[in-house]
C-alpha positions in Angstrom: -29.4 -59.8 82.9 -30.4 -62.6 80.3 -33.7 -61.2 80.2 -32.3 -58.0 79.5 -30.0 -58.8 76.8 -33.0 -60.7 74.7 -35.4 -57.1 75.6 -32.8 -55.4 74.3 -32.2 -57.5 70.8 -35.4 -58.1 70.1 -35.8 -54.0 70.3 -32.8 -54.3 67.9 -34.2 -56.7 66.0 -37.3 -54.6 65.4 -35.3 -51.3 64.5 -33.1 -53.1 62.1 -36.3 -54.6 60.1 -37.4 -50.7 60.2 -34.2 -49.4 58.9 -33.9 -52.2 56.4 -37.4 -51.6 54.8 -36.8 -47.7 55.0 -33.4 -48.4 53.0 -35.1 -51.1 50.7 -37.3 -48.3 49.5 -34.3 -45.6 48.9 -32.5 -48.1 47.0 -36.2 -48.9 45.0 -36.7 -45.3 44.2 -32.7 -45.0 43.4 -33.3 -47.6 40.7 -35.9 -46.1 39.4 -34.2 -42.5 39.3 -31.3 -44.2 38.1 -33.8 -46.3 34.9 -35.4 -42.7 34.3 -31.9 -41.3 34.0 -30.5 -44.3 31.6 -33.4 -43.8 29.3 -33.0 -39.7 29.3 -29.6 -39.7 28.2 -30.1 -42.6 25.7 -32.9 -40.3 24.2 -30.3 -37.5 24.1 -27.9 -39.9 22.6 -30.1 -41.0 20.0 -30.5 -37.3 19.4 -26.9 -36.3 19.0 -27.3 -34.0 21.6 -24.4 -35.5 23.5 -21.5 -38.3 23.2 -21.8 -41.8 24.0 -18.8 -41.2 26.7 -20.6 -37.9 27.8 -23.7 -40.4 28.7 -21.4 -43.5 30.6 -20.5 -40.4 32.6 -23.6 -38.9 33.5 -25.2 -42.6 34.5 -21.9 -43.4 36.1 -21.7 -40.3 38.0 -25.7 -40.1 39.1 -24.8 -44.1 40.3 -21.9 -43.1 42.3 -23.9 -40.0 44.1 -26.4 -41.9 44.6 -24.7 -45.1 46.7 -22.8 -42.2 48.6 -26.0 -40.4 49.2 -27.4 -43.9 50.3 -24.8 -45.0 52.9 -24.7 -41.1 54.1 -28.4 -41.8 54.9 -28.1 -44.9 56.4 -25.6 -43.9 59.0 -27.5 -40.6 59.6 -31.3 -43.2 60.3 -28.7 -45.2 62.5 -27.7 -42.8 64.4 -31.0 -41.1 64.9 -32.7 -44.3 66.2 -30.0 -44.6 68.5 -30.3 -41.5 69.9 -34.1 -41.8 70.0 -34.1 -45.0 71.9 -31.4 -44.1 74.3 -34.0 -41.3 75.4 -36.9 -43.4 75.3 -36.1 -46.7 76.3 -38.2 -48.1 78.8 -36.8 -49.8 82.0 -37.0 -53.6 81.5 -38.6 -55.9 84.0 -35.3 -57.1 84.8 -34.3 -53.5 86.2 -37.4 -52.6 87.9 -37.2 -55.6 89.7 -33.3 -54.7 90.1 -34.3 -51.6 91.1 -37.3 -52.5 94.1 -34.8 -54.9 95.3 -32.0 -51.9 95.9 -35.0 -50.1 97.3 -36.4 -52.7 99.4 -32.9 -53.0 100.9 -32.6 -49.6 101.5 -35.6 -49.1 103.9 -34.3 -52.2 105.5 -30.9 -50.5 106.5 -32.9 -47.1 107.1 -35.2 -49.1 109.5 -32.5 -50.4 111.1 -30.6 -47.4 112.0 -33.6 -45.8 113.9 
């Protein structure tokens, strides 16, 4: 069952590095939307084309959307690997072993009956 338990977390280990990495990039490009966005509406500041206030909003807002866009996509990678490896997770040694134990023990008591 030890055994089991380390398979298991170092499979959890593994997928949590994945999903970091996958989120480290969101948020990279998400800084770099949001720096492309910062320097638009200064440009349309500088212009007159729109308020001061009127720009805070738009950067605030775009910020806001995207760390709810971010943690919406986390949970939805979450729950996808989850599902994934709950499908495809192979048996460990632990429960093969387990498994040719029950087995072996079962054609003992099937022997025994004839």
């Amino acid at each position: 069952m030890a055994e089991e338990n380390k398979e298991q977390q170092k499979d959890d280990v593994t997928i949590n590095d994945l999903l970091r990495k996958i989120l480290y990039q969101g948020v990279g490009m998400a800084a770099g939307a949001k720096e492309r966005v910062e320097k638009a509406v200064k440009e349309l500041i500088g212009e007159k084309k729109i308020t001061n206030e009127e720009g805070k909003k738009i950067v605030d807002d775009f910020s806001s959307n995207i760390d709810t866009k971010a943690k919406d996509l986390e949970s939805k990678i979450r729950s996808v690997i989850n599902e994934a490896l709950l499908k495809v997770r192979p048996a460990t040694k632990s429960e093969v072993e387990e498994l040719k134990k029950r087995i072996e023990d079962l054609e003992k008591r099937v022997a025994s009956l004839d």
